[in-house]
C-alpha positions in Angstrom: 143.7 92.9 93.3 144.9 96.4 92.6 141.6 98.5 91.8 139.9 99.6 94.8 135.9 99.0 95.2 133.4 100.9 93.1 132.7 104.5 95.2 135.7 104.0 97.2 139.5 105.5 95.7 142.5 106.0 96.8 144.2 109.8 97.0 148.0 110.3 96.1 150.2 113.0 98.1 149.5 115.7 96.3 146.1 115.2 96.7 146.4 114.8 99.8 148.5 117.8 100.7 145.9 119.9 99.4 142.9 118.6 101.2 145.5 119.1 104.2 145.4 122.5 103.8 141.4 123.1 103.3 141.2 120.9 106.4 143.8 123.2 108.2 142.2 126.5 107.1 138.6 125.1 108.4 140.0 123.7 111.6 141.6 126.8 112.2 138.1 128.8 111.7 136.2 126.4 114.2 139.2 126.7 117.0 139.3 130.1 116.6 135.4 130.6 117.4 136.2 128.0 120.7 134.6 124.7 118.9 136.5 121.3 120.3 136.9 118.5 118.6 135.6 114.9 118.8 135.7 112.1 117.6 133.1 109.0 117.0 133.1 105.2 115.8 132.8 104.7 112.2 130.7 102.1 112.9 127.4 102.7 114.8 124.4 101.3 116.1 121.6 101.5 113.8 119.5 101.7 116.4 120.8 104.1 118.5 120.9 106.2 115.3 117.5 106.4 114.4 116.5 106.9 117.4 117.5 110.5 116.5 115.9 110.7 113.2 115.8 109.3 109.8 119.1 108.0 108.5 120.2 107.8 105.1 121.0 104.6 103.4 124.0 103.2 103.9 125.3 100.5 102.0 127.5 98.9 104.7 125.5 96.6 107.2 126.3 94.5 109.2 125.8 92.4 113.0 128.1 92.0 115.6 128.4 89.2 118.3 125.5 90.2 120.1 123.2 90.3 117.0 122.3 93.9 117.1 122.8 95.7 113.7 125.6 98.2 112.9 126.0 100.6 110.2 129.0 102.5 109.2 127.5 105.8 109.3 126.1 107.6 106.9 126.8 111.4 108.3 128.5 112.4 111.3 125.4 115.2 112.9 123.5 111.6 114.7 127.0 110.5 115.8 127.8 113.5 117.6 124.5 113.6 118.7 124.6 110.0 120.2 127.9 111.3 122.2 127.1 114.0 123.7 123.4 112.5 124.7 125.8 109.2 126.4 128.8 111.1 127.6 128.3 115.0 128.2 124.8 115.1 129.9 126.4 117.7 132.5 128.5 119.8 130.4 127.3 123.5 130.6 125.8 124.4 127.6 126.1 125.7 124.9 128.5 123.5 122.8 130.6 123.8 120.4 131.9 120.9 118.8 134.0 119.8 116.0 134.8 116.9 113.7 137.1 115.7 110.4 135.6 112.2 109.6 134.4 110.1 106.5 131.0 109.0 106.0 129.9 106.6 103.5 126.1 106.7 101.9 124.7 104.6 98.7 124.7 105.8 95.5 123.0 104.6 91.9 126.4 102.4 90.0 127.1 103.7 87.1 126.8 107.2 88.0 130.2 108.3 88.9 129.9 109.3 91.9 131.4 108.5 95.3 130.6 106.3 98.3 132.7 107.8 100.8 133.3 111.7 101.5 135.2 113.1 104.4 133.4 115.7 106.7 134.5 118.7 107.8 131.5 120.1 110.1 130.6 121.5 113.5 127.4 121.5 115.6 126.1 123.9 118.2 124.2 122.9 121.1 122.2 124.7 123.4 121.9 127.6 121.7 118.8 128.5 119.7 116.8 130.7 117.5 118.5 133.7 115.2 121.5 133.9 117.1 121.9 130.2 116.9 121.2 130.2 113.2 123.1 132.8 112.7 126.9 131.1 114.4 126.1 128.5 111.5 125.6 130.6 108.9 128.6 132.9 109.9 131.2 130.5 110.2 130.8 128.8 106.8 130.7 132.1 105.1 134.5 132.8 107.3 135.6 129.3 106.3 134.7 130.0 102.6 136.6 133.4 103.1 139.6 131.7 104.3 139.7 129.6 101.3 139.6 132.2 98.5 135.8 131.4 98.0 134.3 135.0 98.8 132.0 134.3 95.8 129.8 131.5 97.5 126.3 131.4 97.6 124.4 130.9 101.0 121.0 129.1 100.1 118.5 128.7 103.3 115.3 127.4 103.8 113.2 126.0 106.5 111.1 123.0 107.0 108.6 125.0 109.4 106.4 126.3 106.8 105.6 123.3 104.9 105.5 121.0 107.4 103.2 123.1 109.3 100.6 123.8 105.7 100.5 120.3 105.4 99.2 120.3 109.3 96.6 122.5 108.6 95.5 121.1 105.2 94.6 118.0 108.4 95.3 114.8 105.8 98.2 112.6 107.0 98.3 110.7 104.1 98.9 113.8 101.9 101.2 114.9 104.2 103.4 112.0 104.4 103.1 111.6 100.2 103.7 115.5 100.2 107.1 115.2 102.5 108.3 111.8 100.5 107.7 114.0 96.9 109.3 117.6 98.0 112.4 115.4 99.7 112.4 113.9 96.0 112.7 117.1 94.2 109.4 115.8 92.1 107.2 118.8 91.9 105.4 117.4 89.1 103.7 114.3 91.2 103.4 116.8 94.2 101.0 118.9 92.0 98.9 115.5 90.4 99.0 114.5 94.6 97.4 117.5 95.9 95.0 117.5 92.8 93.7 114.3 94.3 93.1 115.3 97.6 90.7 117.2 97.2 91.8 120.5 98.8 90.8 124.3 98.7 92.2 126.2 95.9 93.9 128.3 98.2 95.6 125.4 100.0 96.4 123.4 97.1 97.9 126.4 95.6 99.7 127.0 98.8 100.9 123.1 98.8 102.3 123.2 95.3 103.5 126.8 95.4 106.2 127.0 98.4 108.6 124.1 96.9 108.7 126.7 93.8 109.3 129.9 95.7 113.5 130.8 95.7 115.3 134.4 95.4 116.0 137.1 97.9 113.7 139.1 100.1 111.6 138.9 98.3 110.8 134.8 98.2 110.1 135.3 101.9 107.7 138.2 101.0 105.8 135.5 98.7 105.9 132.5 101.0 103.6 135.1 103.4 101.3 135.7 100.8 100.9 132.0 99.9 100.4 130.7 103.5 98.4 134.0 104.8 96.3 133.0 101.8 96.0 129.9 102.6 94.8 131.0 106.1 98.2 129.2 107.8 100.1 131.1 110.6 103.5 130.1 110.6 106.9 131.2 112.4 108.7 129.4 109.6 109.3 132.9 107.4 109.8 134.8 110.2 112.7 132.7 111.5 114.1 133.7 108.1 114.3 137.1 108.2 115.5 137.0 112.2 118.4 135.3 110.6 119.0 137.6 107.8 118.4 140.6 109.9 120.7 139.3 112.6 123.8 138.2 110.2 123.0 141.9 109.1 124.1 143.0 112.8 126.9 140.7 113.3 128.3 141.8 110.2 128.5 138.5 108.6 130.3 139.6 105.5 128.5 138.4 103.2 128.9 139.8 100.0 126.1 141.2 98.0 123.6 138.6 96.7 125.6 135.7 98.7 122.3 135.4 100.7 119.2 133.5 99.1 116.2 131.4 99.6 114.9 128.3 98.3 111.7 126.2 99.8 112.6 123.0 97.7 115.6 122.8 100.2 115.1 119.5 102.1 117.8 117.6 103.5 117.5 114.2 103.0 117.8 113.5 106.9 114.2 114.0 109.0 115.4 115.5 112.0 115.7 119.4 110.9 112.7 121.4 113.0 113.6 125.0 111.0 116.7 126.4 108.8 117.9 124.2 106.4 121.1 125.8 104.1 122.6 124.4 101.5 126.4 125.8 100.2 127.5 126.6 96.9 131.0 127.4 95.3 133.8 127.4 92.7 130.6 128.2 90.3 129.8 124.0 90.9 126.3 122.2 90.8 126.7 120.5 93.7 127.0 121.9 97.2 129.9 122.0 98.7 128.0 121.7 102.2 124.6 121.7 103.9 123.2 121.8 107.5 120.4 123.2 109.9 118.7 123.3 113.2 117.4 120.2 115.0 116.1 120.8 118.2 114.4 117.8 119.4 117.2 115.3 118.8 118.2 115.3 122.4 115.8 113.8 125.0 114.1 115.8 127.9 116.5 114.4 130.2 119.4 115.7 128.5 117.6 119.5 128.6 116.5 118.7 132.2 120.6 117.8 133.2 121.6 121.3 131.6 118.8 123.2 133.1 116.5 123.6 130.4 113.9 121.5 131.9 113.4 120.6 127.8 114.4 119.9 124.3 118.1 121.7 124.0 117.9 123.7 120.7 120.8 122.7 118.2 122.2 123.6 115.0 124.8 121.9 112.8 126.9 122.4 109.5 129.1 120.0 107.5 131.2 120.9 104.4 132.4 118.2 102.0 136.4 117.8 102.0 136.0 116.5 98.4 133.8 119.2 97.3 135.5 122.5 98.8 138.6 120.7 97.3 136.8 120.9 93.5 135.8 124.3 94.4 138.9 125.8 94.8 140.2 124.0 92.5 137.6 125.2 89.9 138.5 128.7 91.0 142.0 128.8 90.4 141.3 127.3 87.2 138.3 129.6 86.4 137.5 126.9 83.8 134.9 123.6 83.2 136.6 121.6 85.7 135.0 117.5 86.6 134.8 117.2 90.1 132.6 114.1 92.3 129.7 114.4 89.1 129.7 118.2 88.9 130.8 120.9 86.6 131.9 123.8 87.4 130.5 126.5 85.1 131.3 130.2 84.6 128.4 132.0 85.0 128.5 133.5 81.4 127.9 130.7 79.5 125.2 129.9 78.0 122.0 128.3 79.0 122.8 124.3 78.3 119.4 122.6 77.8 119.5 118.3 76.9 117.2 118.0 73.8 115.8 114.5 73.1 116.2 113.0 70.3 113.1 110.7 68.9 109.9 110.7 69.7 110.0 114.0 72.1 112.5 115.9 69.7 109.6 117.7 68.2 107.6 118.3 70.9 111.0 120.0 72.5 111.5 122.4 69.7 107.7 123.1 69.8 107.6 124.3 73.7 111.1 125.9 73.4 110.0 127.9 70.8 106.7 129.2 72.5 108.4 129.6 75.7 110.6 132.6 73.1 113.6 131.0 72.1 115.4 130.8 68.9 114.9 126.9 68.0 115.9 127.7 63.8 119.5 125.7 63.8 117.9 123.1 66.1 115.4 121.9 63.8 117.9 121.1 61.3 120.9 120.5 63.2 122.9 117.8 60.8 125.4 115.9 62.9 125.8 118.7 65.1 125.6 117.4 68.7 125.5 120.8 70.3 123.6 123.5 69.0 123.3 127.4 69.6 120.2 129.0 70.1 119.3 132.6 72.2 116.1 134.0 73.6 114.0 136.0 71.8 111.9 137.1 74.7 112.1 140.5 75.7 111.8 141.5 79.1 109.3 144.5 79.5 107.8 143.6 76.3 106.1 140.1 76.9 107.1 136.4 76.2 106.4 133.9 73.7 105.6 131.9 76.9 103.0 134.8 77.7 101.3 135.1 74.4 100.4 131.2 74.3 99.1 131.7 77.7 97.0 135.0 77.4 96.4 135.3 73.6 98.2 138.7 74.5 101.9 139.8 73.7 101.8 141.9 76.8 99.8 140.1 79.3 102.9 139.8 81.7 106.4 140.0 81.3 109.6 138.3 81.0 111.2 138.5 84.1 114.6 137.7 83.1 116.7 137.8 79.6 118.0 134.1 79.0 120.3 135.1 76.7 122.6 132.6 74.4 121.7 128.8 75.1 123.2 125.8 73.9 120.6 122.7 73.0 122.8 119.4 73.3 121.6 116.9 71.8 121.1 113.6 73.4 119.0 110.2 74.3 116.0 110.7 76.3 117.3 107.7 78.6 120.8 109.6 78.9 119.3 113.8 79.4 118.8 112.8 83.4 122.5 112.3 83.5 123.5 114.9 81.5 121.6 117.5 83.6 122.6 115.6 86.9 126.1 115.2 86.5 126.5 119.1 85.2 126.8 118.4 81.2 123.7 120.5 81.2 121.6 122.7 83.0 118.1 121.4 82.3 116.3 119.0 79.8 113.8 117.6 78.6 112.8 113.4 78.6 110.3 111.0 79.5 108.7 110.2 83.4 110.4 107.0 82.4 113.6 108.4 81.9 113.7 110.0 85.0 112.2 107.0 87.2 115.1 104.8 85.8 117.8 107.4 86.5 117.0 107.7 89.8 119.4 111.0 89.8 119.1 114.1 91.8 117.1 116.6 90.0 114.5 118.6 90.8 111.1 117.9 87.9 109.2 120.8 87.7 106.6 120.9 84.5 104.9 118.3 83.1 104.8 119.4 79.3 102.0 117.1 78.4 103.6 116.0 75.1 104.8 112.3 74.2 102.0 110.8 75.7 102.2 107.1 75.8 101.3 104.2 78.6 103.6 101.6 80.5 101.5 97.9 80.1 101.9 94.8 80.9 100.9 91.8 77.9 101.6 88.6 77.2 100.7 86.2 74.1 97.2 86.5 73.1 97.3 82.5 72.3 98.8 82.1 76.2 96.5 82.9 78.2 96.3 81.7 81.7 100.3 80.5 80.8 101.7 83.0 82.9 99.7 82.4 86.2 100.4 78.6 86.1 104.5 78.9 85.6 104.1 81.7 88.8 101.5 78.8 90.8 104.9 76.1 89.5 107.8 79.1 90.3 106.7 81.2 92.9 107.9 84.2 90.6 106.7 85.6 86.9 109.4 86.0 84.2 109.7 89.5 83.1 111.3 90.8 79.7 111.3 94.8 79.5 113.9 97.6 79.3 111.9 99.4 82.3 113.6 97.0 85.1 113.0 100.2 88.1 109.5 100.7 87.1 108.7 96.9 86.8 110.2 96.1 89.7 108.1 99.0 91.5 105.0 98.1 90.5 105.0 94.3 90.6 105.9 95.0 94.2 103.3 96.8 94.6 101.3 94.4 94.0 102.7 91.7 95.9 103.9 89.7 92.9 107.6 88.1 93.1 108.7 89.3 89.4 112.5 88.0 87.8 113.4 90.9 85.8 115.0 90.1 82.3 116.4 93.4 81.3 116.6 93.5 77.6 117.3 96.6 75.4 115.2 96.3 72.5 112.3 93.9 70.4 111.3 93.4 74.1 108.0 91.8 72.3 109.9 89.2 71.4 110.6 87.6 75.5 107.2 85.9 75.6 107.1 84.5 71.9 110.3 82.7 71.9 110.2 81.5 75.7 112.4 83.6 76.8 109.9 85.5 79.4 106.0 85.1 80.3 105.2 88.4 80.3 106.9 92.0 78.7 106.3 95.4 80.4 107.2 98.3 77.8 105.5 101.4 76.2 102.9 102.0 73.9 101.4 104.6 72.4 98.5 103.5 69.8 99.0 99.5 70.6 99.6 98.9 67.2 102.8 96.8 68.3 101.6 94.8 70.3 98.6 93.7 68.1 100.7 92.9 64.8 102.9 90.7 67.4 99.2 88.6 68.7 99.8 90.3 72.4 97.2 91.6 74.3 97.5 93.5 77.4 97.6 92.2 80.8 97.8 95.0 83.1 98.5 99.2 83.3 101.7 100.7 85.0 101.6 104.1 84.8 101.0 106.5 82.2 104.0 108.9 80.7 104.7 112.2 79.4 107.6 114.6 78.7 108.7 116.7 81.8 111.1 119.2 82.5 113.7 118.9 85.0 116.8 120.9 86.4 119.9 120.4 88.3 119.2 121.7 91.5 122.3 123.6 92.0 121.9 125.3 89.0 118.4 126.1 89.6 119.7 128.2 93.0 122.6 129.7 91.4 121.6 130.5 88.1 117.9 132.6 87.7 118.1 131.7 83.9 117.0 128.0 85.1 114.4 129.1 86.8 112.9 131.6 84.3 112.6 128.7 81.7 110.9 127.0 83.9 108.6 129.6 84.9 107.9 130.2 81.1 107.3 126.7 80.0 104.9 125.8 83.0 102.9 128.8 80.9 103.5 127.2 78.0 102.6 124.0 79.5 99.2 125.4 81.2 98.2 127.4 77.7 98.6 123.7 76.1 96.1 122.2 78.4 93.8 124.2 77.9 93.7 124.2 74.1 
């Protein structure tokens, strides 16, 4: 066999010579700041991993002799962990350690993206708070340096101020739905979440507000006014500006702007107690490393040994071989250049926004237009595929997007010129790949769409258009059919071109389902045999009564959202002023 597994490929010398060198420059960084290296297994106990925190899925599992159950690990932060927890309980603290090693995680087939990644990262134990943070921050920005990438954008966050709202808001079942949503990027079922729970205004608005918050100073100066609001105390913001004041004194060199915030920053490991930072460079979508503080991975034995008497603070970093190697690629190039699913994009082109086509391609036109953009060519685009379009909105002088919300032209203003856009036209079931994989920078489909993708973006308006309902039916002549051949089976027979959301909600429920995944006439699974039941859309029913079905059961009900990569939305303010003026747009519509 000569082709290597899906995820998994093989690099030729070339290749290879240049990750050599990124490897070299970093290595050198880290040795010259006194960080040692180490090295751990590739496979680990799962156990003895989680025991740390939260792992991310790995595909690769598997039992030894003894029965206990290994994984090949998913990131190296737990490993490192694990060792110096086993084999360094006496060494004086703080450490600095080192590492170049692959990981291996899951990810959706069909994406094009990779299973395994090499690691280049370094963790720092023992010491804490803004100094601590501060090492971590400073020797990515020196690494980037070193590699030509003086351009980079630092993104931080922390997990202290939201974890510690939803403390307050005292409701540990919104809290855990809350965590599970913001760690999704799905801002849209956070807001319908907290709706439900019944909070005060000024908490709810607190809850839903923070993921949203991102910029410079000034994002920390608006977190304070949500939580002091909200009546929360937290030491969350205040670790934030420690650590920008304090890479201020060390002179960090960061260039202007390099610094920023962003609250929807979550890794998507559980153990980080405060900074969370995120990496971005070579103008790409995704980052080329992330990290943070986690001080209560080690046990109080371990801070007891190294005279503590506690939890020993730690902070840790890890850049992605493959992804600093896109970046500078990208930059030498200065062009569009493919690299692990992302794009690299100059920052002076336009806006790209995925347009459905079908059922939601009016509705798109309709909010694009009031949120004050040019959508002429796109209503009568031809064969065109990509169309140009440019904002209309003038700052100072009041959007679109504010007239539809106020009845008033200069109710508020447009923060910040969008400029020339781009719409590209597409499927609805294809804009979450688009966006995700850097084709474009935002979009427009269906919940549906973006349940099925199961992509990384971050959904942040519901636009309330395209209404429709996920059911369940079956024959109207067939009734009670169904629940015999499950009593017979053990399992219903499912036809539908939703297989995620079936599969979700039959689970749910507790109901074995075998998914038939067809791609269109799904009506017809149950009428010629092939199926018992269908699950699909529906909008007026009309379907489903001139083919004798009658509905069973209710999914979920769907509407048109609007999502974003989430690089883009922290590199790129355009992204986020669209959003900003269609959740007005949105809001105005709702009320109408």
């Amino acid at each position: 066999m000569l082709a290597t597994p899906w995820g998994f490929r093989d690099i030729l010398p070339e290749e290879a010579l240049a990750r050599e060198d990124i490897a070299d420059t970093v290595r050198g960084v880290l040795r010259a700041e006194g960080y040692l290296p180490v090295e751990t297994p590739l496979v680990e106990d799962k156990a003895a991993l989680e025991a740390g925190g939260r792992i991310a899925d790995t595909p690769f599992k598997l039992f030894d002799d003894d029965g206990r159950l290994l994984v090949v690990r998913p990131d190296n932060t737990l490993s490192v962990a694990r060792l110096v927890a086993a084999r360094m309980r006496g060494a004086e603290l703080p450490l600095r350690l080192r590492y170049e090693a692959p990981v291996v995680r899951e990810r959706a087939r069909l994406t094009g993206g990779s299973r395994q990644f090499t690691q280049l990262g370094y963790e720092l134990i023992g010491l804490g708070g803004a100094a601590g943070d501060a090492e971590v921050v400073r020797l990515a920005a020196r690494a980037l340096r070193e590699l030509g990438l003086g351009d980079a954008r630092i993104v931080c966050g922390s997990v202290r101020p939201f974890t510690e709202l939803l403390a307050a808001a005292g409701d540990r079942s919104l809290a855990a739905d809350a965590l599970a949503l913001v760690h999704a990027n799905n801002l849209v079922d956070l807001d319908v979440r907290v709706a439900e729970a019944g909070l005060s205004p000024a908490m709810a608005r607190a809850i839903c507000g923070l993921p949203r918050l991102a910029g410079g100073m000034e994002a920390l100066d608006q977190a304070d006014e949500l939580l002091q609001t909200a009546g929360v105390a937290t030491e969350g913001i205040a670790e934030l500006r420690d650590l920008a004041r304090e890479l201020e004194q060390a002179d960090a060199e960061l260039p202007a702007g390099a610094l920023a915030f962003d609250f929807s920053i979550m890794n998507s490991f559980n153990y980080y107690t405060g900074l969370v930072l995120k990496v971005y460079a070579g103008n790409l979508s995704d980052p080329v490393g992330s990290g943070g503080r986690y001080d209560t991975i080690f046990d109080d034995s371990l801070g007891a040994t190294a005279g503590t008497g506690g939890h020993v603070p730690a902070a840790g970093f890890a850049f992605s071989l493959e992804r600093l190697a896109g970046a500078c690629q990208a930059r030498r190039e200065a062009v569009a250049v493919a690299v692990e699913g992302a794009v690299a994009r100059t920052a002076e082109a336009p806006l790209r926004i995925a347009v459905p086509k079908g059922s939601l391609f009016a509705g798109t036109i309709e909010v694009l237009a009031a949120a004050g953009l040019d959508t002429t060519e796109l209503c009568e685009p031809g064969r065109r595929l990509i169309v140009p379009g440019r904002d209309v909105a003038v700052p100072g002088a009041g959007s679109a997007a504010d007239a539809a919300t106020a009845g008033d032209p200069g109710a508020s203003e447009a923060t910040v010129a969008i400029g020339n856009v781009e719409f590209v036209i597409v499927r609805a079931t294809d804009a979450p790949a688009f966006v995700a994989c850097g084709g474009a920078d935002c979009g427009f489909c269906g919940r549906d769409s973006l349940i099925e993708a199961e992509l990384d973006l971050l959904e942040l308006v519901d636009m309330g258009y395209g209404a429709c309902r996920f059911i369940e039916a079956e024959p109207a002549d067939r009734a009670g059919e169904a629940e015999r051949a499950y009593a017979r089976r053990g399992s219903l027979r499912v036809a539908t071109k939703y297989p995620k959301i079936a599969n979700r909600w039959y689970e749910s429920r507790g109901i074995t389902a075998d998914i038939v995944a067809l791609h269109g006439n799904i009506e017809l699974g149950p009428i010629v045999g092939l199926a018992d039941r269908i699950v699909d859309i529906t909008a007026t029913g009309t379907t489903l009564r001139e083919n004798n079905l009658v509905i069973t059961g209710e999914l979920l009900s769907c509407t048109a959202r609007f999502f974003v990569n989430p690089g883009r939305a922290r590199l790129d303010p355009r992204v986020r002023e669209l959003g900003a003026r269609l959740a007005r747009v949105a809001a105005a519509r709702t009320v109408q």
